[in-house]
C-alpha positions, 0 to 999 in steps of 0.5 A, spaced: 691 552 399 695 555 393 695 559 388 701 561 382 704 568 381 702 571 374 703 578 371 710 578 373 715 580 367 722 581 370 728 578 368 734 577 371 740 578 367 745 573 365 751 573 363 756 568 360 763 570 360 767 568 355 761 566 351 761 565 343 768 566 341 769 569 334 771 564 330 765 561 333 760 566 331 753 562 329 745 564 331 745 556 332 751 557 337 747 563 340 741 559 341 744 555 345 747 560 350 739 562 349 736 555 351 741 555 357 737 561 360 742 566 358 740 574 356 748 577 355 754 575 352 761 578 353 767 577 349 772 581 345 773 581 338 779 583 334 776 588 330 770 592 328 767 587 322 767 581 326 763 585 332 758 587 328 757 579 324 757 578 332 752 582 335 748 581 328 747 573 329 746 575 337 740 580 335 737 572 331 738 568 338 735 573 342 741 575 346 745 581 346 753 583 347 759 586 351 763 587 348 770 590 346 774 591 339 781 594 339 779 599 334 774 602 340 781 604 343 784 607 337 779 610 333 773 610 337 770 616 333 770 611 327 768 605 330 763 607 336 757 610 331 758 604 327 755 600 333 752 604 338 745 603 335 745 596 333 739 592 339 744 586 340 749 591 344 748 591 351 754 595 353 762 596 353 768 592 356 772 597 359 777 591 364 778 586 368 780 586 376 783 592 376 788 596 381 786 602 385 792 605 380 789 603 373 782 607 375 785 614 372 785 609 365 778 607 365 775 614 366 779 616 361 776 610 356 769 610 359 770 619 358 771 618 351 766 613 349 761 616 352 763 622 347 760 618 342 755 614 346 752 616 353 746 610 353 749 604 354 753 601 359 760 600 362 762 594 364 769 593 369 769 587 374 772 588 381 778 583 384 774 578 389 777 580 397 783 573 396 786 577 391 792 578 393 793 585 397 799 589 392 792 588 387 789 594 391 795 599 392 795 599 399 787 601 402 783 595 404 777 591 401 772 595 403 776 602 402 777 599 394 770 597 393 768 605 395 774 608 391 771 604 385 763 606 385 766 613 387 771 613 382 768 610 375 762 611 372 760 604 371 752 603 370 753 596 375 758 594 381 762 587 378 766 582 382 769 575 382 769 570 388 769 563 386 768 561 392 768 552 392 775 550 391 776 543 393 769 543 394 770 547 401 767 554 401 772 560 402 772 563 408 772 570 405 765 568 400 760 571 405 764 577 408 766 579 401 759 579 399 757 583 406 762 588 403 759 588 397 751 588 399 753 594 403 757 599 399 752 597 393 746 600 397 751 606 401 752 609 393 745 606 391 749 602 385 747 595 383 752 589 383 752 582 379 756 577 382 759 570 379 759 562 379 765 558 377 762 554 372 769 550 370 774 546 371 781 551 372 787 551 378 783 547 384 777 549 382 773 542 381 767 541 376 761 544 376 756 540 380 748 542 381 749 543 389 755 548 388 752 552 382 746 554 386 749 555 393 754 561 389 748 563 385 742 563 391 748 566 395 749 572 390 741 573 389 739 573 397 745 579 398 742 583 393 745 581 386 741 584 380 746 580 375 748 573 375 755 571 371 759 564 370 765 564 368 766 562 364 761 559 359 766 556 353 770 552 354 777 556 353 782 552 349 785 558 345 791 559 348 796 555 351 794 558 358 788 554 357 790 548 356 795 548 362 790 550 367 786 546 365 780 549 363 774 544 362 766 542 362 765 550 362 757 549 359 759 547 352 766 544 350 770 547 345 766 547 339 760 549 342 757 542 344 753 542 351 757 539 356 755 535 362 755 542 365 750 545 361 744 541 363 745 543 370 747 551 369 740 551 364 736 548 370 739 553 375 736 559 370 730 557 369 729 556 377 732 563 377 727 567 372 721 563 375 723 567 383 725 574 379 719 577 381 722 575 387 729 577 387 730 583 381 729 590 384 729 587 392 733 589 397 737 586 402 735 588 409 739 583 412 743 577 413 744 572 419 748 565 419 746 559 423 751 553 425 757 552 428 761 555 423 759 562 422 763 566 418 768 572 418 765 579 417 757 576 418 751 576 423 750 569 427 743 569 427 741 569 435 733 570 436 727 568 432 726 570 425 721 575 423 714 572 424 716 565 427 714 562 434 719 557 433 725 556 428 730 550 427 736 548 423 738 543 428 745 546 428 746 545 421 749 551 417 744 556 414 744 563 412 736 567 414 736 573 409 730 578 410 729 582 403 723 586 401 721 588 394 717 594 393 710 591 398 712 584 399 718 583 404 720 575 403 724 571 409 728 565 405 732 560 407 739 557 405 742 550 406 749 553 406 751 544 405 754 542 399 752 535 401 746 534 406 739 536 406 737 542 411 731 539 416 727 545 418 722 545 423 718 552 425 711 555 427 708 561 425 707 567 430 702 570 423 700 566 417 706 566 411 706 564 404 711 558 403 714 559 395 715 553 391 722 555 387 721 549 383 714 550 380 713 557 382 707 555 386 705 559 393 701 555 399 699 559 404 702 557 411 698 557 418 700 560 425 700 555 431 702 549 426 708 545 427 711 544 419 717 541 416 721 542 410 727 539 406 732 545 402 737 540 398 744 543 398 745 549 396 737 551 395 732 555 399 726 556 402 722 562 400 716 565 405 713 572 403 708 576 406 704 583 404 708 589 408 
């Protein structure tokens, strides 16, 4: 038996950073960042008049802007009233990885610009937990993370892990999202989180199993914005180019790469599962395998509502989250290369969600069931609460 879910509306939104460059301004370039899944743009400008031509031909694709110009700096009471209402602005950059010593600067910024507009967002995006440690004047991971939430303004929490390098998974990925899950619903603030979509230092090219175990991994701790850093392929500085900066989502000039396809796949596969994921909770999060990582829960008894559960062995994570009536159980293949085998019975009758085409089969207690998660992918159950 199945049925399809319908009359859900929510988005998540998705951001690509570093996206059309402002000598690259067009409404065909921002169509294609549409086409690909993507809601929000974020670059900076190098003055008022190229933002307002960016955020113009952004409004004609359907997307909309963070931004920042130097002029919001100088001379914000010129510059912001010229903005502050235009549909295509989502919201103000104020920086980038800060330290705990630069966060005095950016109240002071966010204070002068909600002086003149106190309706849209502020964006700063935190240090990922392999920063190294002079990046966090002496406190903890966690104890930044707090300061931040209790310090600044922002309308949502932001941070970086880039967790695959050489195709191995960071030993902090998971740890660094427990943090974050935990602080975000200590201070009831939301957190996005990011994918590296392109070639830099020992980060290797983006492939479709990697990009969804980042983005499902995100989601199922909670995040309520997906980024991918970086969208362009960035090229403009010689520091680019000595790192390497390659197969991004378009090259250069704008033209998809190999990278697109597979990112524009992975979106799709996330707004047919928002209703799912926008507005939910992470309740918890649990590790099967061998390799159960620093600062994480190992799973050790059965899975709400099932009589028999198994991974053989294989790493997985089981995360309960519940969303307004439903609470979902979903499971995630944490291999970059082999499909997880999972074979369980149900203690009450579930319903199975199909994540490719959205379609909801209803599952049986007593019955024995087996399914495949490819790399990277999960499994969703859900049921009434």
């Amino acid at each position: 038996m199945f049925f399809f879910v319908s009359g859900y509306c929510q988005k998540i939104p998705i951001i690509g950073y570093m996206g059309v460059p402002e000598q690259n301004i067009s409404v065909d370039n921002y169509k294609v960042m549409k086409d690909a899944g993507f809601s929000i743009s974020l670059m900076n400008f190098s003055n008022l008049n190229n933002a307002i031509n960016a955020l113009d031909t952004a409004q004609k694709a359907g997307i909309q802007l963070i931004l920042f110009f130097p002029q919001l700096h100088s001379e914000p009471q010129i510059n912001i009233p010229k903005i502050k209402n235009h549909p295509a602005l989502y919201g103000y950059f104020i920086g980038d990885e800060p330290f705990p010593s630069d966060f005095n600067n950016f109240l002071k910024y966010i204070d002068i610009i909600k002086t003149y507009d106190d309706s849209h967002k502020f964006y700063i995006n935190l240090n990922p937990m392999y920063a190294p440690k002079e990046r966090f004047d002496g406190v903890n991971y966690e104890d930044y993370i707090s300061q931040a939430i209790n310090k600044l303004p922002f309308s949502f929490v932001s941070f970086d892990h880039y967790p695959l390098v050489g195709n191995k998974i960071r030993k902090e990925f998971y740890e660094n999202l427990e943090i974050i899950n935990r602080q975000s619903q200590k201070y009831n603030k939301p957190f996005w989180a990011f994918a590296c979509s392109t070639i830099h230092f020992d980060y290797l090219k983006p492939e479709l199993a990697g990009l969804k175990l980042q983005q499902f991994g995100n989601l199922v701790y909670g995040a309520q914005g997906l980024q991918y850093f970086t969208y362009w392929t960035m090229t403009s500085d010689p520091n680019w180019i000595k790192d390497n900066y390659s197969y991004s989502i378009v090259d250069d000039k704008g033209q998809p790469t190999s990278t697109y396809n597979i990112v524009k796949i992975i979106n799709e596969q996330v707004q047919r599962l928002a209703w799912v994921f926008a507005g939910a909770k992470s309740d918890a999060v649990f590790h099967t395998g061998n390799n159960i990582p620093a600062g994480t829960k190992k799973l050790t008894s059965l899975p709400k509502h099932f009589s028999s559960f198994s991974t053989k062995g294989q790493d997985a994570l089981i995360a309960y989250m519940s969303n307004g009536a439903k609470e979902f159980i979903i499971i995630q293949n944490k291999s970059l290369s082999q499909d997880l085998n999972l074979t369980y019975k149900l203690n009450f009758s579930l319903e199975k969600v199909e994540n490719k085409s959205g379609k909801i089969t209803t599952l049986f207690s007593k019955r024995k069931y087996n399914d495949i998660i490819l790399p990277g992918d999960i499994l969703i159950f859900v049921r009434e609460k």
